[in-house]
ChimeraX commands (.cxc) that place a marker at each C-alpha (Angstrom):
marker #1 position 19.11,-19.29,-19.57 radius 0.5
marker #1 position 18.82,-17.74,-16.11 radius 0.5
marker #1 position 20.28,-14.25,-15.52 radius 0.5
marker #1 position 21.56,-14.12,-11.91 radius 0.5
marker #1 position 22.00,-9.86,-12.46 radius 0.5
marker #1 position 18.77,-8.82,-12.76 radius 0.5
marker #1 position 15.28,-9.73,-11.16 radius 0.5
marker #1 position 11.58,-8.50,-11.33 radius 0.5
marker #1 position 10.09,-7.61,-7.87 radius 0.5
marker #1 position 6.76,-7.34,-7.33 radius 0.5
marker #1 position 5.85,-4.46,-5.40 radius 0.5
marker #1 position 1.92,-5.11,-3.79 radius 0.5
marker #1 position -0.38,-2.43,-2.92 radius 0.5
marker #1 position -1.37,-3.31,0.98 radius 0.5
marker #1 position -4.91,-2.90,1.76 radius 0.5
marker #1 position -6.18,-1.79,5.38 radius 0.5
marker #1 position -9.26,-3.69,6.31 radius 0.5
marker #1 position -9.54,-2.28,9.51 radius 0.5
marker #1 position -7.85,1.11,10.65 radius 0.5
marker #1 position -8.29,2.55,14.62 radius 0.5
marker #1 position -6.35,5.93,15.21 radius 0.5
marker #1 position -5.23,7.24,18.26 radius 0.5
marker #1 position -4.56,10.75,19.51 radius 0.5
marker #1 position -1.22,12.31,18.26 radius 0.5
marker #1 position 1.84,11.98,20.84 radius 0.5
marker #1 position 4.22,14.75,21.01 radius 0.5
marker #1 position 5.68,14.09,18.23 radius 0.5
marker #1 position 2.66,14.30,16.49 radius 0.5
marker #1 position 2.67,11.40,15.01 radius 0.5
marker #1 position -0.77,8.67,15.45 radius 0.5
marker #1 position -0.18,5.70,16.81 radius 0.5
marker #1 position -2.77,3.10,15.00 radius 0.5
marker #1 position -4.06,-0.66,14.90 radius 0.5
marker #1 position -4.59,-1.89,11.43 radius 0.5
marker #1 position -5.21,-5.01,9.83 radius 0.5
marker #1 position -3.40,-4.97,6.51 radius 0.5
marker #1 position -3.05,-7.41,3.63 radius 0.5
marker #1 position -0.86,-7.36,0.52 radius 0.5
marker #1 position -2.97,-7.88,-3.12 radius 0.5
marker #1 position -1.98,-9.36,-6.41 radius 0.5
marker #1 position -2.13,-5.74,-7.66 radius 0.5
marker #1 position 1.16,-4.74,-7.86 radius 0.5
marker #1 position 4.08,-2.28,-9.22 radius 0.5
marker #1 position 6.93,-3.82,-10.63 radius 0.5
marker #1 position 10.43,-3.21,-10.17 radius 0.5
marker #1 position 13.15,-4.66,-12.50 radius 0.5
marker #1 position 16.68,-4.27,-10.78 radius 0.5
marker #1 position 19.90,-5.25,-13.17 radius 0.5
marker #1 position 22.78,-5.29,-11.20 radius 0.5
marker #1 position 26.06,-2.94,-12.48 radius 0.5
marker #1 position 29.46,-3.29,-12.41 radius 0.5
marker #1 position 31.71,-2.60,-9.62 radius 0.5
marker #1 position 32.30,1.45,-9.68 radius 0.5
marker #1 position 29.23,2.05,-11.76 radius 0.5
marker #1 position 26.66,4.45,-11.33 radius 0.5
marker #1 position 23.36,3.57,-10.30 radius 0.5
marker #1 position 20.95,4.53,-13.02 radius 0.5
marker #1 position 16.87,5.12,-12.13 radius 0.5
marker #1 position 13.99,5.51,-14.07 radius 0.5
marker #1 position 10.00,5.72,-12.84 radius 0.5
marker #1 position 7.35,5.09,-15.54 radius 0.5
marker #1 position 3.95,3.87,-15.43 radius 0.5
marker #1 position 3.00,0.45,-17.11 radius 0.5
marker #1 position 0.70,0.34,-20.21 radius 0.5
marker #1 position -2.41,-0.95,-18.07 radius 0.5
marker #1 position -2.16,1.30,-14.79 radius 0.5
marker #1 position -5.46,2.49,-14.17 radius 0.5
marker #1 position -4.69,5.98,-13.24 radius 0.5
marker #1 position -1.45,7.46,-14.28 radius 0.5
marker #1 position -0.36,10.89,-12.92 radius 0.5
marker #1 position 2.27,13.07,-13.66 radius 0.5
marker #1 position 5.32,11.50,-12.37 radius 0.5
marker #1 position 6.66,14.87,-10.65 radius 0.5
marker #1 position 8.69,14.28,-7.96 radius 0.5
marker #1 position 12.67,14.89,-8.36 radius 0.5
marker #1 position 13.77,10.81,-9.10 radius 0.5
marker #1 position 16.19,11.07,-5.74 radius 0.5
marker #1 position 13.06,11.74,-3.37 radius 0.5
marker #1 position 11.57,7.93,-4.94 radius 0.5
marker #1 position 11.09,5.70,-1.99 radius 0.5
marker #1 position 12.22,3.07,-4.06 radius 0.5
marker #1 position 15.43,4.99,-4.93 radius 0.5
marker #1 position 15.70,6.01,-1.08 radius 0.5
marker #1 position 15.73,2.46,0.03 radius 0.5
marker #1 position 18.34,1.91,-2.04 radius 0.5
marker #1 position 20.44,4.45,-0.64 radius 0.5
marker #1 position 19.69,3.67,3.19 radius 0.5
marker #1 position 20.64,-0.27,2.43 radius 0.5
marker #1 position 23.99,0.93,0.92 radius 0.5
marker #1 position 24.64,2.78,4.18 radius 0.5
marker #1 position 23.38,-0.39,5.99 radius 0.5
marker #1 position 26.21,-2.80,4.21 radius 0.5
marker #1 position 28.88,0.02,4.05 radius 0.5
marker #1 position 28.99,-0.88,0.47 radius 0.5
marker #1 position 27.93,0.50,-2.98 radius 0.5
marker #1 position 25.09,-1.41,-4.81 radius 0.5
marker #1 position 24.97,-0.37,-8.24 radius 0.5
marker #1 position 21.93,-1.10,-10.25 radius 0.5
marker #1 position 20.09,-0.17,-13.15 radius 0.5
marker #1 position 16.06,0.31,-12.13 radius 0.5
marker #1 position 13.12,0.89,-13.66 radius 0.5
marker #1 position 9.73,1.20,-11.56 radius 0.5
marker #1 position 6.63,0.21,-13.67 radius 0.5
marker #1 position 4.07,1.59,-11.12 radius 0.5
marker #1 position 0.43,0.64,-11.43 radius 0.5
marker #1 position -0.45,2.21,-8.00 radius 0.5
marker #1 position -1.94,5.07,-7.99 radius 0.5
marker #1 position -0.01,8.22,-6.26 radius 0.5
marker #1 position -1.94,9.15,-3.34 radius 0.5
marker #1 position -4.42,6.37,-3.17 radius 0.5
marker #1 position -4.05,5.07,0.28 radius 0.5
marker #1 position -2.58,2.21,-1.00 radius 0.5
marker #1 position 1.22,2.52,0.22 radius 0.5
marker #1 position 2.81,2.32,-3.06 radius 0.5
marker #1 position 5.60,4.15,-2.95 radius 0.5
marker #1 position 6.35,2.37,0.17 radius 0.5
marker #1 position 5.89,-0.60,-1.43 radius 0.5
marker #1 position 8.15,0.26,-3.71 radius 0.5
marker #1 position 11.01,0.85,-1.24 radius 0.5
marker #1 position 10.13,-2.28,0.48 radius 0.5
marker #1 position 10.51,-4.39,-2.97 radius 0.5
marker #1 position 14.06,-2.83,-3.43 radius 0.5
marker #1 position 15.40,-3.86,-0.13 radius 0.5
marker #1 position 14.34,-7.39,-0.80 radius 0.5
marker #1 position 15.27,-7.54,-4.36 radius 0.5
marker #1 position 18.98,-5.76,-3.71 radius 0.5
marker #1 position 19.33,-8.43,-1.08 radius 0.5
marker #1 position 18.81,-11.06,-3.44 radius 0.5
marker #1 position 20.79,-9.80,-6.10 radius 0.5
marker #1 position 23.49,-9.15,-3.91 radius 0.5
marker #1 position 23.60,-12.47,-1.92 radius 0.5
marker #1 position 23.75,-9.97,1.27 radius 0.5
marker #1 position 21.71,-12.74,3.36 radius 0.5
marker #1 position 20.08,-10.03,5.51 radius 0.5
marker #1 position 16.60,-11.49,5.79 radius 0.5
marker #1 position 13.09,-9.81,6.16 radius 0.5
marker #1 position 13.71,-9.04,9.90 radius 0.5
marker #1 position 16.53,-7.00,9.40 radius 0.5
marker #1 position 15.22,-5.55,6.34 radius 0.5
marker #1 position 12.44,-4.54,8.41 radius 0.5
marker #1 position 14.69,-2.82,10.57 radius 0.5
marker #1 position 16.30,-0.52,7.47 radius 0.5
marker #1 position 12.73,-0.33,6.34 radius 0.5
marker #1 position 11.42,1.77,9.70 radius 0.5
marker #1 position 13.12,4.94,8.87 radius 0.5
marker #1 position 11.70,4.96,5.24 radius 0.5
marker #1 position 7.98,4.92,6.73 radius 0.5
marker #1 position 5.45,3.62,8.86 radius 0.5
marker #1 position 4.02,0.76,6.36 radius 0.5
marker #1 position 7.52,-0.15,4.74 radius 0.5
marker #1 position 8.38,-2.64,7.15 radius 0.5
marker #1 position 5.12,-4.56,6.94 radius 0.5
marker #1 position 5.74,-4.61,3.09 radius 0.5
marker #1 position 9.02,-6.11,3.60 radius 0.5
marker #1 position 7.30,-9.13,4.48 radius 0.5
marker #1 position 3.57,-8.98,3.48 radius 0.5
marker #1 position 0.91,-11.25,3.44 radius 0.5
marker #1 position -1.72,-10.58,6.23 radius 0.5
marker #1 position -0.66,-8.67,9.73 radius 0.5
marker #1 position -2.33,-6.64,12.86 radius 0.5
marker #1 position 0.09,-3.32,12.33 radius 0.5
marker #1 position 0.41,-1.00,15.66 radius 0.5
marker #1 position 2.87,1.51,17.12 radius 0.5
marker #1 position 3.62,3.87,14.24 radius 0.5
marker #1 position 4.28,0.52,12.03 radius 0.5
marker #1 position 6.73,-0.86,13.99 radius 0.5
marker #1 position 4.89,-3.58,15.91 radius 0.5
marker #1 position 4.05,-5.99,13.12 radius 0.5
marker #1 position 2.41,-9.88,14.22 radius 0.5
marker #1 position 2.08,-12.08,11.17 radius 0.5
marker #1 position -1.47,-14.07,10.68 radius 0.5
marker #1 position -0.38,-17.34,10.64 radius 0.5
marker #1 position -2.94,-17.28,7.17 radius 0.5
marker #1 position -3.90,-15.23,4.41 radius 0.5
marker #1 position -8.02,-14.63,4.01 radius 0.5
marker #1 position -9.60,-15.79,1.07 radius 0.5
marker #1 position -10.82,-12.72,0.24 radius 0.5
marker #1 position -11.51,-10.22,-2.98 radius 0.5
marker #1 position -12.11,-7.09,-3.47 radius 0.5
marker #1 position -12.69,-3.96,-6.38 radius 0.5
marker #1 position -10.20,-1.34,-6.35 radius 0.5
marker #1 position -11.97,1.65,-7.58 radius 0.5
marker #1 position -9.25,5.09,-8.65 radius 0.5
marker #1 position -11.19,9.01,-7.89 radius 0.5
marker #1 position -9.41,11.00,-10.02 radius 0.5
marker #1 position -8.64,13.26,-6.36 radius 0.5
marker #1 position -5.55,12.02,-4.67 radius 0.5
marker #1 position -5.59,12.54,-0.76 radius 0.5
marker #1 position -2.35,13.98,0.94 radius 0.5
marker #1 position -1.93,11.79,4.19 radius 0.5
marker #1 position -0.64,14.86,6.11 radius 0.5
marker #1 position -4.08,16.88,5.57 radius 0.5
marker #1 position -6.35,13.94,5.99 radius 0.5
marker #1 position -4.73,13.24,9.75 radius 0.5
marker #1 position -5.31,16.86,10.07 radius 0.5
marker #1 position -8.78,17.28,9.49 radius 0.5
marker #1 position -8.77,13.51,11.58 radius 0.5
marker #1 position -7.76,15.92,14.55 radius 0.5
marker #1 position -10.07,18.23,14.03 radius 0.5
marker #1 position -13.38,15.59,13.69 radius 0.5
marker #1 position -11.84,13.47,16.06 radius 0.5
marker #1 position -10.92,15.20,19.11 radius 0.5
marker #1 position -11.62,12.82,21.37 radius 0.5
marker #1 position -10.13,9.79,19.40 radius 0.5
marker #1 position -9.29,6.81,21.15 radius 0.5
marker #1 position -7.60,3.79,19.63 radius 0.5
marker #1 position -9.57,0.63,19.71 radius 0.5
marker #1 position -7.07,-2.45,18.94 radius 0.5
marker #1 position -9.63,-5.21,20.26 radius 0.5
marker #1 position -11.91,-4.07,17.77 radius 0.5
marker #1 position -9.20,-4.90,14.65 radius 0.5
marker #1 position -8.09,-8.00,15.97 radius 0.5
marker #1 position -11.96,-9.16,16.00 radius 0.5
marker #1 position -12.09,-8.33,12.43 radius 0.5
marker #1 position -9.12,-10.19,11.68 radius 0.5
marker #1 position -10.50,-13.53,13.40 radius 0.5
marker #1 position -13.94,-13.33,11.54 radius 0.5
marker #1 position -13.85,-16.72,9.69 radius 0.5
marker #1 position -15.31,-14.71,6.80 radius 0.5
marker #1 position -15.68,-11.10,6.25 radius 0.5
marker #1 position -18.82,-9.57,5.07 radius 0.5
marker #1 position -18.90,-6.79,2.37 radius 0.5
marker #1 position -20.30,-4.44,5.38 radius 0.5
marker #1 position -17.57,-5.47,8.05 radius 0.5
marker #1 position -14.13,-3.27,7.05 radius 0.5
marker #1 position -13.92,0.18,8.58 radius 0.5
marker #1 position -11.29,2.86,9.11 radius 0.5
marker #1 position -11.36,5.67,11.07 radius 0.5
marker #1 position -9.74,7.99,8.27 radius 0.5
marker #1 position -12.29,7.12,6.12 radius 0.5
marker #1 position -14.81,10.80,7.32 radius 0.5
marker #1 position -11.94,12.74,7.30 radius 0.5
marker #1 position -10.70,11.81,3.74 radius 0.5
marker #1 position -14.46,12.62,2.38 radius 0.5
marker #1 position -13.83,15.95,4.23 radius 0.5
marker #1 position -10.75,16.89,2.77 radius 0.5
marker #1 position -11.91,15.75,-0.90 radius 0.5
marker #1 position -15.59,16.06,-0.91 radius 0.5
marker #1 position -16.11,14.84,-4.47 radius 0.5
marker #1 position -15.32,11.22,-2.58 radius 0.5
marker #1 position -19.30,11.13,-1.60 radius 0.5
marker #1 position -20.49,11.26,-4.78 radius 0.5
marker #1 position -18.22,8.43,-5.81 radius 0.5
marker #1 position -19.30,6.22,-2.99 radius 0.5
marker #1 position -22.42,6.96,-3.77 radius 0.5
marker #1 position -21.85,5.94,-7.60 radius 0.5
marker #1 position -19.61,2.63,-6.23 radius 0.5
marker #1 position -22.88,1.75,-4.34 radius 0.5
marker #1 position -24.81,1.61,-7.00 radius 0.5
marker #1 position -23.42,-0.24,-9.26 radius 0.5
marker #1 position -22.09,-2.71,-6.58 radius 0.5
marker #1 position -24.95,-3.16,-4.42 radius 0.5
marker #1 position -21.69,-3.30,-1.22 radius 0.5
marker #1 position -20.86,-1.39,1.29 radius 0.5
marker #1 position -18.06,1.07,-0.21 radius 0.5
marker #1 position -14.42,1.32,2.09 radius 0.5
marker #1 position -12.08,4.26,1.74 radius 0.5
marker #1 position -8.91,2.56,1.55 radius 0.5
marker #1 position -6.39,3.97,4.32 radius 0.5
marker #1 position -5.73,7.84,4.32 radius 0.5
marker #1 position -7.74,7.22,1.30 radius 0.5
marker #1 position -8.69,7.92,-2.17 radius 0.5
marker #1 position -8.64,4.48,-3.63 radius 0.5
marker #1 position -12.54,3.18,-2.39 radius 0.5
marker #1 position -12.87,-0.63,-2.61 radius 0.5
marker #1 position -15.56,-2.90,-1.88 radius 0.5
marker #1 position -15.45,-6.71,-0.29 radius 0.5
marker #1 position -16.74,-9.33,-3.23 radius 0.5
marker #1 position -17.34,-13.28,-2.29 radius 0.5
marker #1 position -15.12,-14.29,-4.92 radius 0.5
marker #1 position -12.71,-13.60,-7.77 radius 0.5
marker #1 position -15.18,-13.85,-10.70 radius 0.5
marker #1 position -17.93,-11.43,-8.81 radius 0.5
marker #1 position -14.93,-8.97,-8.33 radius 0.5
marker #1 position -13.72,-9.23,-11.76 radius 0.5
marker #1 position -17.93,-8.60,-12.90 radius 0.5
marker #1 position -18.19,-5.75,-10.05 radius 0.5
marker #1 position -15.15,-3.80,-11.76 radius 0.5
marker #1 position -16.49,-3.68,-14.57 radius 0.5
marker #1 position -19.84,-2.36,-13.39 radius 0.5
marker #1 position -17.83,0.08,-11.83 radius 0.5
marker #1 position -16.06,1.29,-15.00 radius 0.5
marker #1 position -19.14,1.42,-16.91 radius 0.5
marker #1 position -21.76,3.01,-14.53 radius 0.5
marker #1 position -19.52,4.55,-11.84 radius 0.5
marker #1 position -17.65,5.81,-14.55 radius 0.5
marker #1 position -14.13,5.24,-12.46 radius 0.5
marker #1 position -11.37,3.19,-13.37 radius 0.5
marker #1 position -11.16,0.26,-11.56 radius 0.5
marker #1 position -9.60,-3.45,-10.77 radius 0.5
marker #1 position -10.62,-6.44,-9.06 radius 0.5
marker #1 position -7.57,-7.90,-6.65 radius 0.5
marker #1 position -7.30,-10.33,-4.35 radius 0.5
marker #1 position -5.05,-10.75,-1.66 radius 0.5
marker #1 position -1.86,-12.58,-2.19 radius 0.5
marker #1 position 1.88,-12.47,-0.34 radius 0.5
marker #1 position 4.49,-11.85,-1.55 radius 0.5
marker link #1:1,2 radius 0.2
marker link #1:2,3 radius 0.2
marker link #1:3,4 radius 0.2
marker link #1:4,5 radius 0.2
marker link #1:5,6 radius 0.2
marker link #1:6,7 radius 0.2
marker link #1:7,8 radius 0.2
marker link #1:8,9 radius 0.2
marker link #1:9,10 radius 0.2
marker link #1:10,11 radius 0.2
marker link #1:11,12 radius 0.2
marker link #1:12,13 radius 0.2
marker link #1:13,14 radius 0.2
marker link #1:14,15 radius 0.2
marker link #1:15,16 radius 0.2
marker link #1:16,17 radius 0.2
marker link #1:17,18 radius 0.2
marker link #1:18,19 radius 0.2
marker link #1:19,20 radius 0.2
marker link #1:20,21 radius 0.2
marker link #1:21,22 radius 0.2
marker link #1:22,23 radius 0.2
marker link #1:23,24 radius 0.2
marker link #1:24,25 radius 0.2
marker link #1:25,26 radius 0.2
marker link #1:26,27 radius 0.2
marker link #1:27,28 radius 0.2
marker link #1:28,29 radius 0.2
marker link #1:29,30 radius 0.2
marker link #1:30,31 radius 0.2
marker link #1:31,32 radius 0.2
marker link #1:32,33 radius 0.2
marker link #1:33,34 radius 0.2
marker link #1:34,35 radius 0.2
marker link #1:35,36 radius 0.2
marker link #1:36,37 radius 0.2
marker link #1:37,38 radius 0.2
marker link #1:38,39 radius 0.2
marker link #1:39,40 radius 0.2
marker link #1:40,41 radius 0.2
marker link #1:41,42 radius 0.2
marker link #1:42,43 radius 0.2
marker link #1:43,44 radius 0.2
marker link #1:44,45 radius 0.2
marker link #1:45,46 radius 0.2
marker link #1:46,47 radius 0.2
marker link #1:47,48 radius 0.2
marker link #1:48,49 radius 0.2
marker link #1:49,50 radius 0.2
marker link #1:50,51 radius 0.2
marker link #1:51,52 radius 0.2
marker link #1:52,53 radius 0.2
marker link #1:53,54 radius 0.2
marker link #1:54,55 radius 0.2
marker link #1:55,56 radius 0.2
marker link #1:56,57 radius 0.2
marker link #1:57,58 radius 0.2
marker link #1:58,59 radius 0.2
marker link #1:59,60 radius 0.2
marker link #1:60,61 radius 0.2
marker link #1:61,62 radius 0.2
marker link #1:62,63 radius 0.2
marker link #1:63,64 radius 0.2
marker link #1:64,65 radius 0.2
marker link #1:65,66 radius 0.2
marker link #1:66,67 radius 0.2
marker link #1:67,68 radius 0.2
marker link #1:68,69 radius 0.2
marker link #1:69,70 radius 0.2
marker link #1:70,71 radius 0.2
marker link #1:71,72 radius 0.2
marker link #1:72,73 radius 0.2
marker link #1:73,74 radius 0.2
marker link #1:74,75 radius 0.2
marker link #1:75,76 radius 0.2
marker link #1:76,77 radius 0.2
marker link #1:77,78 radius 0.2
marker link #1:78,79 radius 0.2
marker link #1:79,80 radius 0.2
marker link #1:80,81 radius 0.2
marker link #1:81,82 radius 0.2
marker link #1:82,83 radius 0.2
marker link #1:83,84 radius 0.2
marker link #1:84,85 radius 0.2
marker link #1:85,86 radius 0.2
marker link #1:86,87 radius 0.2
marker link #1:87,88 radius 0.2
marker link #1:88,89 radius 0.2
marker link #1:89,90 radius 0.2
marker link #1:90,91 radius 0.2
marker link #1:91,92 radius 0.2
marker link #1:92,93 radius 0.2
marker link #1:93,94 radius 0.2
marker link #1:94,95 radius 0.2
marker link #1:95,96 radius 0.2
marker link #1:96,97 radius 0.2
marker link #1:97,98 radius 0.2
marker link #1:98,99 radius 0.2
marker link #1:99,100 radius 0.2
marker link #1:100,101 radius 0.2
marker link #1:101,102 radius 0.2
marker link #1:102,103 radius 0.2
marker link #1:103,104 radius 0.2
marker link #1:104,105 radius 0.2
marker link #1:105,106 radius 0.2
marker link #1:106,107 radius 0.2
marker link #1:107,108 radius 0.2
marker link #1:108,109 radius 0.2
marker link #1:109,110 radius 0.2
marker link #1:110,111 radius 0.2
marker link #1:111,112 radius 0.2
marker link #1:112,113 radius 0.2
marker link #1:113,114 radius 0.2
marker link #1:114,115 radius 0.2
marker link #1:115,116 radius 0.2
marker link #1:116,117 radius 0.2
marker link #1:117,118 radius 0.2
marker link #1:118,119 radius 0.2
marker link #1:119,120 radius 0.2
marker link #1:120,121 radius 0.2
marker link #1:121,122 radius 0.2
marker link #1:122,123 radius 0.2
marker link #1:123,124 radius 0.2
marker link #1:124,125 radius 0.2
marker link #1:125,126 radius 0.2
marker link #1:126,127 radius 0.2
marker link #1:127,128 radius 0.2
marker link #1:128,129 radius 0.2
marker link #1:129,130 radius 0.2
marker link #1:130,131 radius 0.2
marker link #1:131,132 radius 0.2
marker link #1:132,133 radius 0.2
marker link #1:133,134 radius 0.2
marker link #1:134,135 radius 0.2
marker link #1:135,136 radius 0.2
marker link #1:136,137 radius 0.2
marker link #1:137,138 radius 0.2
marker link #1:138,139 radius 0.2
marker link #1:139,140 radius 0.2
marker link #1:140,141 radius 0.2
marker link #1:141,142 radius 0.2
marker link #1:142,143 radius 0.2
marker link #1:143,144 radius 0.2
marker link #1:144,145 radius 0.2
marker link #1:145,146 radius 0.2
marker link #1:146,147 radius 0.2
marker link #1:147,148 radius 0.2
marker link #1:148,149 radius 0.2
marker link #1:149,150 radius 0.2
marker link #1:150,151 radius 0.2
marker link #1:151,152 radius 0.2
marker link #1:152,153 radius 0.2
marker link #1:153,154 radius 0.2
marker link #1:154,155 radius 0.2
marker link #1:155,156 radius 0.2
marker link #1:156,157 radius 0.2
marker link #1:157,158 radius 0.2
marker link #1:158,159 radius 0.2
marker link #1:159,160 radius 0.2
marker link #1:160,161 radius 0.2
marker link #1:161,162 radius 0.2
marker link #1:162,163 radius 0.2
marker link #1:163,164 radius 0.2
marker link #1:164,165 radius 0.2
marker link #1:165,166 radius 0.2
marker link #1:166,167 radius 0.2
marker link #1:167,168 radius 0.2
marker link #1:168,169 radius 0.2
marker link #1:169,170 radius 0.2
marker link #1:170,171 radius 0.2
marker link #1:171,172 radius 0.2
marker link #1:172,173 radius 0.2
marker link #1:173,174 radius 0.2
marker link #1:174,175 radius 0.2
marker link #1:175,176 radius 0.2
marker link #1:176,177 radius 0.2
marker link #1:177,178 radius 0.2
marker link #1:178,179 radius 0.2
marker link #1:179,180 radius 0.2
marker link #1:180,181 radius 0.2
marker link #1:181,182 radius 0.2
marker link #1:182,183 radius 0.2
marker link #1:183,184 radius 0.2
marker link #1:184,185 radius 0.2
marker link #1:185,186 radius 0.2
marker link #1:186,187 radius 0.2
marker link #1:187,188 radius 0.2
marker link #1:188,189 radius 0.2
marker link #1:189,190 radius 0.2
marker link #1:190,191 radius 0.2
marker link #1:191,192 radius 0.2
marker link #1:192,193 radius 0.2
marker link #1:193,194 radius 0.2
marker link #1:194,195 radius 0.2
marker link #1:195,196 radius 0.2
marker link #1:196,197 radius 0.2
marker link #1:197,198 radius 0.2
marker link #1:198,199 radius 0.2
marker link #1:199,200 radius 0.2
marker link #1:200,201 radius 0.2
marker link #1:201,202 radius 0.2
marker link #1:202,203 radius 0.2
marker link #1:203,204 radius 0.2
marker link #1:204,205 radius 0.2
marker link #1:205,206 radius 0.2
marker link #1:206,207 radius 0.2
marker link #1:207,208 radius 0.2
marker link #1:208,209 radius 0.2
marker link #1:209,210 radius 0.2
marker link #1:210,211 radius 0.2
marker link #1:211,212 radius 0.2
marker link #1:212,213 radius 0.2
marker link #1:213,214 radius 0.2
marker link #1:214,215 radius 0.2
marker link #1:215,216 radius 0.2
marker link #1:216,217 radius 0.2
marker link #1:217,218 radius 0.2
marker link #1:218,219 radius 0.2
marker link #1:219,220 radius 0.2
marker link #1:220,221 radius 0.2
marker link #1:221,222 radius 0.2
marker link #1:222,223 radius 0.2
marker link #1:223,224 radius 0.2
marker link #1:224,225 radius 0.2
marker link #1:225,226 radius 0.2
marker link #1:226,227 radius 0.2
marker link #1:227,228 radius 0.2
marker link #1:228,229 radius 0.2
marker link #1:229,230 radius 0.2
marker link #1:230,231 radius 0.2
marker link #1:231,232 radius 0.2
marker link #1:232,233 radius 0.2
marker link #1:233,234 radius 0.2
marker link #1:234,235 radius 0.2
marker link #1:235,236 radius 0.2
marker link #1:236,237 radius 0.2
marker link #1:237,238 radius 0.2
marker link #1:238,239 radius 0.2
marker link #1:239,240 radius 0.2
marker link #1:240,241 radius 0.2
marker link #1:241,242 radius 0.2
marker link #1:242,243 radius 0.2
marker link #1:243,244 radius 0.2
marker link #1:244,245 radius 0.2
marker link #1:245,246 radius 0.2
marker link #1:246,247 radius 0.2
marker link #1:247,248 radius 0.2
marker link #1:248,249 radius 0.2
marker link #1:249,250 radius 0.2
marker link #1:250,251 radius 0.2
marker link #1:251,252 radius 0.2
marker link #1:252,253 radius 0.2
marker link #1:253,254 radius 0.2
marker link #1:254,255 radius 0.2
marker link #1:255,256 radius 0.2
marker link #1:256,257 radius 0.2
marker link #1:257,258 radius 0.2
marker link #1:258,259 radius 0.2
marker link #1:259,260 radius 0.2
marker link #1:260,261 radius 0.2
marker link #1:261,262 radius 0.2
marker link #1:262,263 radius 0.2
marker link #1:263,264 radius 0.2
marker link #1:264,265 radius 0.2
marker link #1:265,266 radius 0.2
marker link #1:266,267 radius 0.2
marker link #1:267,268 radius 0.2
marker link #1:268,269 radius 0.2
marker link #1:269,270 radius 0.2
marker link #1:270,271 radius 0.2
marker link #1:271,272 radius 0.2
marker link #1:272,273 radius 0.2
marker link #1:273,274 radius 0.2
marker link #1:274,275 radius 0.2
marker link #1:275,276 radius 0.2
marker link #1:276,277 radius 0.2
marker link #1:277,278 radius 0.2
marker link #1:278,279 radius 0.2
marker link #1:279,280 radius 0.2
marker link #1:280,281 radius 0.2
marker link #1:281,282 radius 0.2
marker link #1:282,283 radius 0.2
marker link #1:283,284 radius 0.2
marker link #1:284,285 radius 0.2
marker link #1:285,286 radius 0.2
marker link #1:286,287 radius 0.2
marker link #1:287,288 radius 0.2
marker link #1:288,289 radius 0.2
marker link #1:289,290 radius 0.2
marker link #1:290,291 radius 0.2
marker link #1:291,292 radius 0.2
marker link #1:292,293 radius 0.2
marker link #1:293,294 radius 0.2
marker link #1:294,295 radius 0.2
marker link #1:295,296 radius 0.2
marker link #1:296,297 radius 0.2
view
């Protein structure tokens, strides 16, 4: 029997297959040109709604077959996840109680915008449980002052991302396309990876034409991806050279930092080769790794 008061969101690491950074405004913040697609590897997110004049209750653990669990050691309140439910509550004007519990899979600093993910799954799935009717675009809109990729992961799928996330135009389809996810054991902060971006790349210029090539290939070779934060996260965690270096190997592909990076990846023709490539990569690399493909939501 169906149980309207609870749901299971899926929560899909986004991967950028092309990146181009500008210079830093004012505000120091880049402006960039990405193309971005959602995979079938994914948190979870089980939402149980609560009584009128409950509490909401919120708990973060890692499922049984994440690849690289951390220490979950951030205070529970500073959760994306939990902070999206907060800024949708002042949105309606209305409590939302719920009961949550985030099985994450994605790895914390990995480049692959889980946490953000994360948020971006409890808007949607408080929307649904809630019959508020809002709708990705306006979701979207709460989603921009959570972070820069929270709004494309309100609606996934496969999108050119510019501004500072904010300009978002949905590919009309989704690539077939497959890839191994491969987990350093070195996270990479985002703030000291644009840093040392600033520092290599002085005279940075963004290059949108260049992405939205990419994006129209027909079919995207293993050597094709690139990302311009891809030197500077090898410069603020060294140890990534030897890994690519490893990846290579037992791949025989080109090896992709994945956004600010640590999570590498590599492009496979199809879902059994990426399923036969991870486990190379386990065995020989010696990482942890899984094959995805991409997927909406």
């Amino acid at each position: 029997m169906a149980d309207d008061r609870q749901t299971i969101v899926r929560a899909p690491a986004k991967l950028n297959l092309a990146l181009s950074v500008g210079p830093p405004g004012a505000d120091r913040m880049h402006p960039i040109s990405s193309w971005m697609v959602t995979l079938d590897f994914a948190d979870d997110l089980h939402l149980r709604r609560l009584d009128d004049g409950r509490d909401s209750l919120y708990a973060i653990v890692w499922a049984p077959d994440a690849p690289r669990p951390t220490d979950i050691d951030w205070p529970v309140m500073k959760d994306l996840a939990v902070r999206a439910h907060l800024a949708l509550e002042r949105a309606t004007g209305r409590k939302l109680p719920v009961r949550m519990k985030l099985e994450k899979r994605i790895p914390v600093g990995g480049g692959l915008g889980g946490g953000s993910s994360d948020a971006a799954a409890m808007l949607r799935g408080l929307d649904e449980l809630f019959g508020l009717g809002l709708g990705a675009d306006r979701l979207a809109d709460i989603a921009s002052e959570l972070g820069s990729d929270v709004p494309f992961l309100v609606h996934g799928g496969s999108a050119i991302v510019e501004g500072l996330g904010e300009r978002i135009e949905r590919l009309p389809a989704l690539p077939d396309l497959h890839a191994v996810l491969a987990f350093p054991s070195a996270p990479c902060p985002t703030g000291a990876v644009y840093g040392k971006f600033d520092l290599m790349r002085p005279d940075a210029a963004l290059v949108p034409t260049r992405v939205r090539e990419l994006a129209a290939m027909a079919t995207l070779a293993h050597d094709a991806p690139f990302n311009d934060l891809a030197a500077p996260a090898v410069a603020v965690e060294p140890v990534l050279e030897d890994d690519i270096a490893e990846i290579g190997l037992a791949t025989g592909r080109t090896v992709h930092v994945g956004g600010s990076g640590s999570t590498l990846f590599v492009v496979c023709g199809g879902r059994l080769e990426a399923d036969l490539l991870a486990d190379q990569v386990r065995t020989r690399a010696g990482l942890p790794a899984v094959a995805a493909s991409v997927r909406g939501l």
